[in-house]
C-alpha positions in Angstrom: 9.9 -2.0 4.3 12.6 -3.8 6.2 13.3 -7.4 5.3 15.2 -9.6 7.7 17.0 -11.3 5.0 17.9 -11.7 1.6 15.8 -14.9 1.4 12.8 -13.0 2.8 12.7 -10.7 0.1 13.2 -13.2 -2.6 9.9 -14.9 -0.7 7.9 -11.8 -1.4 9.1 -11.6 -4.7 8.2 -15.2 -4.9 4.3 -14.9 -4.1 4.2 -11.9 -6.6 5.8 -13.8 -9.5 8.8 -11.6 -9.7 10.9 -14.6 -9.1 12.0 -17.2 -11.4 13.9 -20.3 -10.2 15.8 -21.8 -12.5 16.5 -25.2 -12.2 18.7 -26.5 -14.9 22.6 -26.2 -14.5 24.3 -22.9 -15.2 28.0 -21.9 -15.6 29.1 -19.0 -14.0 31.6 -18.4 -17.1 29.7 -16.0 -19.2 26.1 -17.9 -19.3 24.6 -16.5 -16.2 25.3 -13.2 -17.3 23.9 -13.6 -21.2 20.9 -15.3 -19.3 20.3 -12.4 -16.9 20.8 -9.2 -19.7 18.4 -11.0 -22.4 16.4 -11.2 -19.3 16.6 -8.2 -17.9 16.3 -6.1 -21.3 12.7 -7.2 -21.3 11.8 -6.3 -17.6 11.6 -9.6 -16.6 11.7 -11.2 -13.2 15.0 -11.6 -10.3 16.2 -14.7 -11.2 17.0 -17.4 -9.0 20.0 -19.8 -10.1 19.5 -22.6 -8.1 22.1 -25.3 -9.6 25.7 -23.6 -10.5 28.3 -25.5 -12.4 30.6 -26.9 -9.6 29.1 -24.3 -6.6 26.9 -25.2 -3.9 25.2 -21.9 -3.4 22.8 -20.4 -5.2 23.0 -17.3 -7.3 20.5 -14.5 -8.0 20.3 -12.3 -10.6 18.9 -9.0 -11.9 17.4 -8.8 -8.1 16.3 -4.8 -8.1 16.1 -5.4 -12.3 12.8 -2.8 -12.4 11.7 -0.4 -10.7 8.6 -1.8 -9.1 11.0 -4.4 -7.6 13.2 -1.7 -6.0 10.2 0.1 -4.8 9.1 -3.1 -3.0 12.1 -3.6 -1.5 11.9 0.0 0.1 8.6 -0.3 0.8 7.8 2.6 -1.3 5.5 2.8 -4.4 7.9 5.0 -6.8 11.8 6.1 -6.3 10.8 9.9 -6.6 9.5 8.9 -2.7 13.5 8.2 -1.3 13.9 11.9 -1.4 10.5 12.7 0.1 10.9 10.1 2.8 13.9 11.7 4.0 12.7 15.1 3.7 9.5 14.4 5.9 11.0 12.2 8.1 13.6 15.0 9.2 11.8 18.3 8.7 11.3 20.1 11.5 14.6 22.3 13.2 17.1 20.9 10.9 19.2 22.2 8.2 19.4 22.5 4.8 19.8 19.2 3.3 19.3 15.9 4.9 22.8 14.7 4.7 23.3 17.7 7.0 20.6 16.1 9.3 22.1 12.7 9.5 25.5 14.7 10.9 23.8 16.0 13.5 23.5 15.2 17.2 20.9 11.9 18.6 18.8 15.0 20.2 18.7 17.0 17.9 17.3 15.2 14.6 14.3 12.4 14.1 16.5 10.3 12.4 18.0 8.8 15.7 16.0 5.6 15.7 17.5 5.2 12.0 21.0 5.0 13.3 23.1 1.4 13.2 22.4 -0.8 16.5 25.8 -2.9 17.7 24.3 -6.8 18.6 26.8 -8.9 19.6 25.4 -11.7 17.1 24.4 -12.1 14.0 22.9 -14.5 11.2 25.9 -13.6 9.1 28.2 -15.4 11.8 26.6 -18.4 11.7 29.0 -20.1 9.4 32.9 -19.1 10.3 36.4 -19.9 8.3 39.0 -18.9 9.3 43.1 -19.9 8.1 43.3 -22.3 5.8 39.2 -22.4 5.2 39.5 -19.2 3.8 39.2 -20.2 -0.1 36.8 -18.2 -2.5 36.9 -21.0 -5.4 34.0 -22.5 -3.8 31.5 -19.4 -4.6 30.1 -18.3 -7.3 32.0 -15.3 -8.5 30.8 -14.3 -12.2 32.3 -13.5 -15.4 30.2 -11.2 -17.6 32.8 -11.0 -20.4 35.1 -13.2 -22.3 38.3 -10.7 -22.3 37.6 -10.5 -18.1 40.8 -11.5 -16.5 38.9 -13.5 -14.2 35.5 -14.0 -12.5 34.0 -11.0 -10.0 32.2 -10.3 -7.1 29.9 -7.5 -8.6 26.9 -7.0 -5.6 29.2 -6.6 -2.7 29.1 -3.6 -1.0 32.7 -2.8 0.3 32.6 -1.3 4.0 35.2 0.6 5.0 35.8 3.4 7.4 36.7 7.1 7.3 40.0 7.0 9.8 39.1 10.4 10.9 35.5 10.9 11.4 35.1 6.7 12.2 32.1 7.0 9.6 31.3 4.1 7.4 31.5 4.2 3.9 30.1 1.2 1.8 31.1 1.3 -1.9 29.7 -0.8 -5.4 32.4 -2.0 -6.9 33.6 -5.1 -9.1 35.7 -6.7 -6.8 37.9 -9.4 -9.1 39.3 -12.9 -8.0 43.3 -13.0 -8.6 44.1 -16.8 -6.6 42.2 -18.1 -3.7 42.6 -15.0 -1.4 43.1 -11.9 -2.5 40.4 -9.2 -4.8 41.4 -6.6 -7.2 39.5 -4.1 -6.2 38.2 -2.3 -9.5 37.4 1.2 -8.7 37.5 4.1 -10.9 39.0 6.7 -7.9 36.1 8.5 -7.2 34.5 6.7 -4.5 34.2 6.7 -0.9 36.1 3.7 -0.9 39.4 5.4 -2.7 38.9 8.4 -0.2 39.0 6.1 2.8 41.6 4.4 1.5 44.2 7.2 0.3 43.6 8.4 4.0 45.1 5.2 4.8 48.0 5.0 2.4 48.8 8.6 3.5 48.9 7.6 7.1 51.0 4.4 6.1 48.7 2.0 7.6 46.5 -1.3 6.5 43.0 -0.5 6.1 40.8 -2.9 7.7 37.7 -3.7 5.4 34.7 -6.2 4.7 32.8 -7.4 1.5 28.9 -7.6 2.3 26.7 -9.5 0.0 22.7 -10.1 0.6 20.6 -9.1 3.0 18.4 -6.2 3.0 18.6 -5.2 -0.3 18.3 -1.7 1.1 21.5 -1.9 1.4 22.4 -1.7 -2.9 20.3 1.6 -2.8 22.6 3.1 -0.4 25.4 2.4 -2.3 24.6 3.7 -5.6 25.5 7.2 -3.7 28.9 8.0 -2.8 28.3 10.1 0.7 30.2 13.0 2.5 33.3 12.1 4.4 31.0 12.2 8.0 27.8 9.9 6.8 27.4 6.8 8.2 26.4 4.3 5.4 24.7 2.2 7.9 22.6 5.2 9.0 21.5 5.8 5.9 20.4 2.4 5.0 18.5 2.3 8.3 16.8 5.8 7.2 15.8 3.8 3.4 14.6 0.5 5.2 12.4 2.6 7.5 13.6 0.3 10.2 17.4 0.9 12.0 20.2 -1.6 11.0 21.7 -4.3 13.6 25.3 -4.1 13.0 27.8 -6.7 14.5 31.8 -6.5 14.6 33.7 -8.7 12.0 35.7 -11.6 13.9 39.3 -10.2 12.8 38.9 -6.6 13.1 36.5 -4.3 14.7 35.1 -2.8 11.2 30.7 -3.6 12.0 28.4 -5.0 9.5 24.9 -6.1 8.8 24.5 -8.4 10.5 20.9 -9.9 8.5 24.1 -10.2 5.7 24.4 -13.8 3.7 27.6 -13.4 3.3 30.5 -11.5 5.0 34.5 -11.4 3.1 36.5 -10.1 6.0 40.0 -8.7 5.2 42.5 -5.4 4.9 44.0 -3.6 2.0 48.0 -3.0 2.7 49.7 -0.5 1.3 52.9 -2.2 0.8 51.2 -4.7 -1.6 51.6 -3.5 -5.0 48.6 -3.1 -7.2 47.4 -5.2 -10.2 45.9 -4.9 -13.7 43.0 -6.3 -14.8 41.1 -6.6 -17.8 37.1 -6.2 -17.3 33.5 -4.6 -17.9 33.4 -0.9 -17.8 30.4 0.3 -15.9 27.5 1.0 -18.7 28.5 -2.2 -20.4 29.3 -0.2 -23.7 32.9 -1.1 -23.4 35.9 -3.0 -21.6 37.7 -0.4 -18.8 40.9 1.2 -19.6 44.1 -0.7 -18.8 44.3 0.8 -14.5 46.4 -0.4 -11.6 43.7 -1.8 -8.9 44.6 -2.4 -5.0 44.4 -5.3 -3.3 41.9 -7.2 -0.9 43.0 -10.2 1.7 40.5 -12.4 2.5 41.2 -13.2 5.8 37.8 -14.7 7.2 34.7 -15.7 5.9 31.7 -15.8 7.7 28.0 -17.2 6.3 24.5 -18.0 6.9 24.2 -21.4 7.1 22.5 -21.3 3.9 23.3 -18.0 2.4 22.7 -16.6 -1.4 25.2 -15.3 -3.6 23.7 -11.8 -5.5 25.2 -11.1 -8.9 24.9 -7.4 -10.8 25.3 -7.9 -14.3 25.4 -4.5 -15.6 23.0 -4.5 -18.8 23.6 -0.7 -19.0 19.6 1.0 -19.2 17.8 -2.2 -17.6 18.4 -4.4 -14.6 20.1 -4.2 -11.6 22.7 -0.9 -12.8 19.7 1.0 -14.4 17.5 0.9 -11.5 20.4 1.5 -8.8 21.4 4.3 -11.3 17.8 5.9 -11.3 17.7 5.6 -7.1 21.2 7.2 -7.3 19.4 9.8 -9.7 17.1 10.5 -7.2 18.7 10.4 -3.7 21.2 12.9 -5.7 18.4 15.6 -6.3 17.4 15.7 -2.8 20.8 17.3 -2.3 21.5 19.9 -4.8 18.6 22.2 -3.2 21.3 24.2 -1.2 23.8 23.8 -3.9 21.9 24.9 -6.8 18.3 25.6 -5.2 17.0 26.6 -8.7 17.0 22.8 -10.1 13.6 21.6 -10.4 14.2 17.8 -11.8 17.3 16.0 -12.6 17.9 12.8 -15.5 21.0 11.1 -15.9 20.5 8.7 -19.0 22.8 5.7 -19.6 23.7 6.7 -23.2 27.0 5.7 -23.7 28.1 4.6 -20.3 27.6 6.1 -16.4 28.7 9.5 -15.6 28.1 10.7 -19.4 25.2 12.9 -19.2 22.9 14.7 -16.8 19.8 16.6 -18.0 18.3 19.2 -15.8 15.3 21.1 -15.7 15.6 25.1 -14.0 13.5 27.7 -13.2 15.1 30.3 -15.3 15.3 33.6 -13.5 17.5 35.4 -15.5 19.7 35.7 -18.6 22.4 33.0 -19.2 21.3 31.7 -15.6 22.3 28.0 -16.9 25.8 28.8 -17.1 25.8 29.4 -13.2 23.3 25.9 -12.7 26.2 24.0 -14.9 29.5 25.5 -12.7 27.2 24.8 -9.0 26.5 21.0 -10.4 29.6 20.6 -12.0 31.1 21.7 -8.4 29.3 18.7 -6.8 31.1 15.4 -6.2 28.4 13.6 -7.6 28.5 15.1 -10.6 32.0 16.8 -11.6 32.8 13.8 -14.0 29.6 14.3 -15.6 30.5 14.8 -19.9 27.5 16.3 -20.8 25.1 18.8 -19.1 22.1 19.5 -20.7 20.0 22.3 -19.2 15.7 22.9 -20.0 13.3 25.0 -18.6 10.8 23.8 -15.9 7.9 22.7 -18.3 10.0 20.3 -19.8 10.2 16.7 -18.9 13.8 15.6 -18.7 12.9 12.4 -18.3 11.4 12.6 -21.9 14.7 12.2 -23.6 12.7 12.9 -26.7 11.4 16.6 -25.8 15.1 17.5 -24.3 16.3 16.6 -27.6 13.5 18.5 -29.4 14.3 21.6 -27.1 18.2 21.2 -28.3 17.0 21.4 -31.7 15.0 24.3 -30.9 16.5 26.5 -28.3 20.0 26.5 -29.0 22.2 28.8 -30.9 25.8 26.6 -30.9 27.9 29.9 -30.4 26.1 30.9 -27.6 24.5 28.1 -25.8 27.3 25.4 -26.0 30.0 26.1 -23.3 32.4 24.3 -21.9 34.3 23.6 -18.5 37.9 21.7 -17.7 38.3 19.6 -14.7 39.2 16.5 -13.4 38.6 13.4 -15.9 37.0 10.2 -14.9 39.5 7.5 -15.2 36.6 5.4 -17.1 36.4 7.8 -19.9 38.4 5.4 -22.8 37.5 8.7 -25.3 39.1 11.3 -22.8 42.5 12.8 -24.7 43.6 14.7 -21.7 44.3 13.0 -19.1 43.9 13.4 -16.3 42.2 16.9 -17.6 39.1 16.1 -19.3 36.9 18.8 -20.8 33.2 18.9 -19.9 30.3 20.5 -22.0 27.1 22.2 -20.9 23.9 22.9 -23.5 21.7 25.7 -22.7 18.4 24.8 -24.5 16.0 27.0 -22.5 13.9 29.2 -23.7 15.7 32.5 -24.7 14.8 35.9 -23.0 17.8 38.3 -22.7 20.2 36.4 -24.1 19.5 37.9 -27.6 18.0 40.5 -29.3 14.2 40.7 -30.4 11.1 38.9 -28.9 11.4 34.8 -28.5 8.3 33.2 -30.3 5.6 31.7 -28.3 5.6 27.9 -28.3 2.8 26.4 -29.8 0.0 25.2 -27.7 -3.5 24.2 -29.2 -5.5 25.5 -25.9 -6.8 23.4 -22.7 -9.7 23.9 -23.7 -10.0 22.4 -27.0 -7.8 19.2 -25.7 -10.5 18.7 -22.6 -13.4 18.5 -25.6 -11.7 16.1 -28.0 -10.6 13.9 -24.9 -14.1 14.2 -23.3 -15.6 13.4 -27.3 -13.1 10.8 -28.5 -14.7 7.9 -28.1 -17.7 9.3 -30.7 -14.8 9.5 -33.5 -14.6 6.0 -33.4 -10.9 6.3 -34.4 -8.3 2.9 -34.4 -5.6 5.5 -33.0 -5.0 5.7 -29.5 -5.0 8.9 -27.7 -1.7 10.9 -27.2 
């Protein structure tokens, strides 16, 4: 479902009682984020911050916190539906994978009515600054962490744009104030943003760029992914909406945005300015990120609603807002790896220990050692080639069940012959990598075994169908206190 604005989302939220507005003044230092992650580890509602210590907007919080929420604001009723949205909307004469289908030509694919429309107008230009009104002090940016050098703009989606296939790339990313006009930008080097903008610094040139907050919440979804170098980011929110995206050009360059937005930062990165380090949140909240030089943002507009809403992430690690953009990431990602690795059947990446750390995946085995070839084609993937641990199952198996993947570890696995391991590149958020920038990755085969060793694998143990259909159909007549498993 498409929503025209932030505030019309928050609305239905509202009249389900997902919504709680909080009336009492909050600080932006520290308490809206111990407010939102006590919240938000117990599934509990957006929240809406209505009086901020010495701000005038208002804040929410913990917005797409569970997963009904996100579904609701897709118009969807689970997140296993983004893939198979875009698979049926684009399944007739295209190719392989949908983002292959969003590359190709207005004729030739059904997802032309999803693509970006230019207006010349838009709600987020209602409000204008410009020069010397350009000052973020006034907003409220959140700190989620004493040791943070400073307070951050963690739900704007950073649009830039590929300089050779004029694609648009919008990027999640902590976006940290340094004095009233200028953002380190606090990104770990892997995303569409960095690609964009190494194109840039090759070429010697200033990158024009934006900062989008609210609107169509769509638009978080979108951005959990990082995309190939020719996807429009705005084409693909229009495809997850269900509903194209009205676009309108920024008053000081001619980078688009949404133009249902709250709030618009419009600026450029430079490459003569010389980057900064900042002290703040690593994402999976399990610990601060390494000491890393961050480029710069100018603020050189700002543009509003006339009565916009400041969204806030607070990453809580397995709940809120990260979790649930994780698990939409988790899914968008499997829709892809069908031409890459065709025999994946279903794909988990848990939270333990911070994003990027593990990925468990479920096959259909077709022959011996098959999973070291599932490992090298994911590992291969952009999405996944920082990814620490791989853990690989058969089909019948859950993986969402962290449980049974660690019973089928205990299992199926014979260290010296199912544990293997791969060297690449290392994610610059790893604190525990000690080869930099080499960092080595591990895979666990804990499938069933066929020819992979010598004598006959035991059959699993299984009390029958047929005897769990009677004492299912019967149970009530035991008059047991337990409840069924």
């Amino acid at each position: 479902m498409a929503y025209d604005s932030l505030a019309d989302f928050l609305e239905q939220l509202a009249h389900g009682g997902e919504l709680a507005r909080i009336a009492a003044e909050v600080d932006p230092d520290l308490e809206i984020a111990e407010i939102t992650r006590r919240v938000a580890a117990d599934g509990g509602p957006a929240l809406l911050f209505e009086r901020v210590l010495g701000r005038s907007l208002a804040v929410v919080s913990n917005l797409l916190g569970t997963e009904p929420r996100a579904c609701r604001a897709l118009g969807i009723e689970t997140l296993d539906e983004i893939a198979a949205r875009t698979e049926s909307l684009l399944a007739e004469h295209t190719p392989q994978n949908w983002f292959d289908r969003l590359k190709m030509a207005p004729e030739e694919s059904g997802a032309n009515k999803f693509r970006p429309r230019a207006v010349k107008t838009g709600a987020c230009q209602q409000v204008v600054r410009l020069g010397r009104d350009v000052e973020l002090a006034g907003f409220p940016l959140v700190k989620a962490w004493p040791a943070e050098s400073g307070p951050s703009i963690t739900a704007g989606l950073l649009a830039t744009e590929d300089p050779e296939h004029r694609a648009r790339g919008i990027t999640l990313v902590p976006l940290m104030a340094l004095d009233a006009n200028r953002l380190a930008v606090v990104d770990e080097g892997h995303s569409v943003f960095a690609r964009h903008w190494a194109d840039h610094q090759a070429a010697g040139q200033r990158m024009p760029a934006a900062i989008v907050l609210g609107g169509d919440p769509a638009g978080l979804v979108a951005a959990s992914l990082s995309l190939p170098a020719s996807i429009d980011a705005y084409h693909l929110i229009g495809l997850l909406r269900g509903k194209a995206a009205d676009v309108v050009k920024c008053r000081t360059h001619a980078l688009e945005v949404p133009a249902a937005a709250d709030l618009v930062l419009e600026g450029y990165l430079d490459p003569q300015t010389p980057c900064v380090t900042v002290e703040v949140g690593a994402a999976g909240a399990t610990h601060y990120r390494m000491p890393r030089e961050s480029s710069v943002f100018h603020v050189a507009a700002i543009t509003h609603r006339s009565r916009p809403i400041f969204p806030v992430i607070v990453d809580t690690q397995v709940a809120g807002d990260a979790g649930v953009l994780a698990k939409a990431r988790e899914r968008l990602l499997l829709a892809t790896l069908g031409p890459i690795a065709p025999d994946v059947v279903d794909l988990h990446l848990p939270a333990f220990g911070g994003s990027q750390r593990f990925a468990f995946v479920s096959i259909r085995k077709r022959f011996a050692f098959h999973s070291r070839q599932v490992a090298a084609a994911l590992w291969g993937t952009e999405a996944l080639a920082q990814t620490k641990f791989i853990v690989i199952v058969d089909q019948g198996v859950n993986v969402h069940d962290e449980r049974r993947v660690l019973d089928q570890i205990g299992a199926n696995v014979a260290p010296e012959r199912d544990v293997f391991s791969f060297d690449g590149p290392a994610h610059t958020g790893d604190h525990a990598n000690t080869l930099a920038p080499l960092a080595r990755h591990l895979a666990i085969d804990a499938t069933a075994k066929g020819g992979e060793q010598s004598g006959k694998w035991p059959a699993a143990l299984d009390g029958g169908q047929t005897v769990r259909e009677l004492v299912t159909a019967r149970w009530p007549e035991y008059k047991l206190e337990t409840r069924q498993h």
